[in-house]
C-alpha positions in Angstrom: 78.8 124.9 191.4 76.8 125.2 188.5 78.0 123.9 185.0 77.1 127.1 183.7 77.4 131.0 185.2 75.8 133.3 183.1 76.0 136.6 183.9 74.7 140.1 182.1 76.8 143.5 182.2 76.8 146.6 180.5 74.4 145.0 177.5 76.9 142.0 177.3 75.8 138.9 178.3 79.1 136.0 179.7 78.9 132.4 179.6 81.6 130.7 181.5 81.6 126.6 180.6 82.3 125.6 184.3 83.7 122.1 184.7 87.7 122.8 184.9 88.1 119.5 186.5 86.8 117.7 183.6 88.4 120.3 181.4 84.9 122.1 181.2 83.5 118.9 179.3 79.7 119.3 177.9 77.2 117.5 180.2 73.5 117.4 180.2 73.6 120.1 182.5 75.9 122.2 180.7 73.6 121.6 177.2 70.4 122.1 178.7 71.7 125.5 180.8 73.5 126.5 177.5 70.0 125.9 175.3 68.2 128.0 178.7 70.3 130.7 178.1 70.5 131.3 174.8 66.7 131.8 174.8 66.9 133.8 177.6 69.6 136.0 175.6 67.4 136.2 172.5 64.3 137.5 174.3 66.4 140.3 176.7 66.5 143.6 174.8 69.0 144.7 177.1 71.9 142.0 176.1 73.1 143.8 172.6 76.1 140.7 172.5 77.9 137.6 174.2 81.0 136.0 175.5 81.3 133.0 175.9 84.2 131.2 177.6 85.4 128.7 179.9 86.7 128.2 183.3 90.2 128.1 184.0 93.6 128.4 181.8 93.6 124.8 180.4 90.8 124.5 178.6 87.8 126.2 176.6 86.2 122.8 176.4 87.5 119.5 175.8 83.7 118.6 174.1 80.8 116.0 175.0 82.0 114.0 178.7 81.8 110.6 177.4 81.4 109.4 180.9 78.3 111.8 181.3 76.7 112.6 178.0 77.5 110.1 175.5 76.5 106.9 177.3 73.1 108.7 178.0 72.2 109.5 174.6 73.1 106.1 173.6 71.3 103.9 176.6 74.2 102.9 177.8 72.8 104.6 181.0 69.8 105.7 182.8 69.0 109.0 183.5 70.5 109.9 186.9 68.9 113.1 187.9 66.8 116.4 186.2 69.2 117.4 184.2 69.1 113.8 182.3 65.5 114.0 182.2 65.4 117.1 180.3 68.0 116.6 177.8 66.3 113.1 176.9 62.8 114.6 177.1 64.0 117.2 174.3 66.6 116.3 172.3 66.6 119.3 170.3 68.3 120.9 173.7 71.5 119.9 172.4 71.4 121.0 169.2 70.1 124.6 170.8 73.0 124.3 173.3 75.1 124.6 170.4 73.3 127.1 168.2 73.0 124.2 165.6 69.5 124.7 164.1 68.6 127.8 166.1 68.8 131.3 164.7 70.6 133.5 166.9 70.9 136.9 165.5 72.7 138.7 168.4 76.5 138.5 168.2 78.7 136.1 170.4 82.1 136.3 170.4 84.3 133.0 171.9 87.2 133.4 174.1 89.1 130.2 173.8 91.2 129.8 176.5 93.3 126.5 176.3 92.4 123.6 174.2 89.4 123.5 172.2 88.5 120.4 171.2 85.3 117.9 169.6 82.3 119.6 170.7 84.0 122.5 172.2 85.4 123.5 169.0 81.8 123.1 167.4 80.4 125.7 169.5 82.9 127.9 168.6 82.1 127.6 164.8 78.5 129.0 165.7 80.4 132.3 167.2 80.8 135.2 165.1 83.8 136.9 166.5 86.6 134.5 167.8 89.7 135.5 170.1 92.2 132.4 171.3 94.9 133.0 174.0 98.3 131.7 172.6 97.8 128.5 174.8 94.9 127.6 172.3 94.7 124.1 170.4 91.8 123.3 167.7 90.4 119.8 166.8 88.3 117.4 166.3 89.0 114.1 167.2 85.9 112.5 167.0 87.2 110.2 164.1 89.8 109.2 166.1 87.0 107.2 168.6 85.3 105.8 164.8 82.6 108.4 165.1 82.1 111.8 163.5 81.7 115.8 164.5 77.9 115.9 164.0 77.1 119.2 165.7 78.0 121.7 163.3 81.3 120.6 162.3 80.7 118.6 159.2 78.0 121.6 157.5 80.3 124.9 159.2 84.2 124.5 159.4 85.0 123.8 155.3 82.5 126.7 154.5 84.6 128.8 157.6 88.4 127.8 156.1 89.6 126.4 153.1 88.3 122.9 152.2 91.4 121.1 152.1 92.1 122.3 155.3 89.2 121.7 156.8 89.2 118.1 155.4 92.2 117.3 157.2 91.1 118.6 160.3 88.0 116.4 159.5 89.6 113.2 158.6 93.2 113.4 160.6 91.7 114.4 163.9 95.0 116.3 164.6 94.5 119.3 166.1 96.5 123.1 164.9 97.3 125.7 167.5 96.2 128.9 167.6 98.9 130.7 165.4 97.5 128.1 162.4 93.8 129.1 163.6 94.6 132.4 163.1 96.4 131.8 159.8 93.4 129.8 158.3 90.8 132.7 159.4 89.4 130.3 162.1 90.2 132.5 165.2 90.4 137.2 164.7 93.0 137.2 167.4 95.5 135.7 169.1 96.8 137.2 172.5 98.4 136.6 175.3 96.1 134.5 178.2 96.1 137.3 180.6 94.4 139.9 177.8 91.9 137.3 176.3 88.8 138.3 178.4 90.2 142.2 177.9 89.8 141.4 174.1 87.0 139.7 173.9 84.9 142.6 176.1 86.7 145.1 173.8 84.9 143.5 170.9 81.6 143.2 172.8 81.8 146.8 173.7 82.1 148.2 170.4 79.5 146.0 169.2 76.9 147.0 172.5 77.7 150.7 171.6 75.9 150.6 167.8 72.4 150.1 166.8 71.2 147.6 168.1 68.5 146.8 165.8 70.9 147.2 162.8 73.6 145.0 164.2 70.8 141.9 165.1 69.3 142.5 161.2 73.4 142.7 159.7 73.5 139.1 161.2 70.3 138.0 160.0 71.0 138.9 156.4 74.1 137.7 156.6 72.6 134.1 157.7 69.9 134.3 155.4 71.7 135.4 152.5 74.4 132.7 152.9 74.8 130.4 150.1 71.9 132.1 147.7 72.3 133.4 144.7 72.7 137.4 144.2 68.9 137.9 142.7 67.6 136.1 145.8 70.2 137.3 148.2 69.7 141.2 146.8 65.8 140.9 147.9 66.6 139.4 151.1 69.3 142.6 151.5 66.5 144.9 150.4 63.7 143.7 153.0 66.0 144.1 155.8 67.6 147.7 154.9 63.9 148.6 154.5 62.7 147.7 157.9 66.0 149.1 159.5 65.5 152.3 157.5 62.1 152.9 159.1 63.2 152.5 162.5 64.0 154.8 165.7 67.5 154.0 165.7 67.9 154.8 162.1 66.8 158.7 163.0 68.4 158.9 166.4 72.2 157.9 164.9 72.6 160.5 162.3 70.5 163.0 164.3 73.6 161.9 167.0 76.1 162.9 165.2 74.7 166.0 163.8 74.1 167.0 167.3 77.6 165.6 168.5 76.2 163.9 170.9 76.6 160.1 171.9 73.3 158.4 170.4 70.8 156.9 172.7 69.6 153.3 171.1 66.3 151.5 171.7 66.7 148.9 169.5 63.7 149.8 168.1 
């Protein structure tokens, strides 16, 4: 089986982290098919937003296999097989993996099913829309093992929650379940594990069914305006509600309704 399945329907693309007997650990399989499809989503005008989960009830990920992954990016061992080969011949596949460094401007939305932990909760802080079953756990325990969450973690989670929070998350390694996710604005939802993947889709649907083009350049404003002040956050605003204004879409949604009709988007 592949450490990946990614599938499309309905404009929604679904990423399933497939390794439940190693509690859907990242190997350099897993990174370099995650980076793969990413790009692929990106480029496919069809996919208007993305799940991504993983397989089974016990885990979402349980972060980087340190029997796999960590001793290859160290030295510790040789490259076994393609997937090895890749992931040392590119580093940056990693980092894309984990949309750390690479703008993705289409929405994804994480189902965490089970514990979500180290690297697994890193790729959930580069989701927009998050949805944990009650079974869900959140940490990183990197520190724990004297080294650190570099993929995200350390730049994202005390800009995502409050600082002191996110400190102790940082520096305890003890992880909070999903009820104290939900509390601290880390997770949208919390539901039971048979309707997370209802959820989630419910949230992908509503998202597929607007402008297309309007919801990729919300997320791109939102991403470029981050952090700047309002005079240079304001012109950023103002570029992209120009270039929306001018397009298709931006005719055909209040011609829609006007018409009472359902509109019919191009992204474009």
């Amino acid at each position: 089986m592949p450490a990946l399945i990614f599938e499309k329907r309905n404009h929604v693309a679904y990423l399933t982290l497939n390794r439940p007997e190693v509690h859907n650990a990242l190997n350099p399989e897993m990174l370099v098919s995650l980076a793969a499809a990413w790009k692929e989503i990106d480029g496919d005008g069809a996919i208007r937003a993305t799940i991504v989960t993983g397989a089974g009830k016990i885990a979402f990920s349980a972060g980087a296999d340190l029997g796999r992954l960590i001793p290859l990016l160290t030295g510790a061992r040789k490259p076994q097989d393609e997937w090895d080969a890749k992931l040392l011949a590119e580093r940056k596949l990693g980092d894309i993996a984990l949309l750390r460094g690479y703008d993705m401007d289409k929405p994804v939305i994480s189902a965490v099913n089970g514990f979500c932990i180290a690297g697994g909760m890193e790729l959930i802080e580069a989701t927009d829309l998050r949805v944990a079953a009650e079974n869900a756990s959140f940490g990183l325990q990197e520190v724990k093992w004297a080294i650190i969450p570099a993929a995200g973690s350390l730049a994202r989670l005390q800009r995502q929650i409050p600082y002191c929070k996110a400190m102790e998350i940082l520096l305890t390694g003890n992880r909070i379940d999903a009820q104290e996710a939900w509390r601290l604005g880390l997770v949208n939802y919390v539901v039971a594990q048979e309707e997370l993947m209802a959820k989630a889709e419910e949230l992908a649907a509503t998202i597929a069914q607007n402008g297309p083009l309007a919801v990729r350049k919300i997320k791109e404003a939102v991403r470029r305006t981050s952090g700047r002040p309002y005079e240079e956050a304001f012109k950023i605003e103002n570029e992209i509600a120009r270039e929306v204004m001018r397009s298709e879409d931006a005719k055909e949604g209040p011609r829609s309704f006007m018409e009472k009709r359902k509109p019919n988007y191009q992204g474009k």
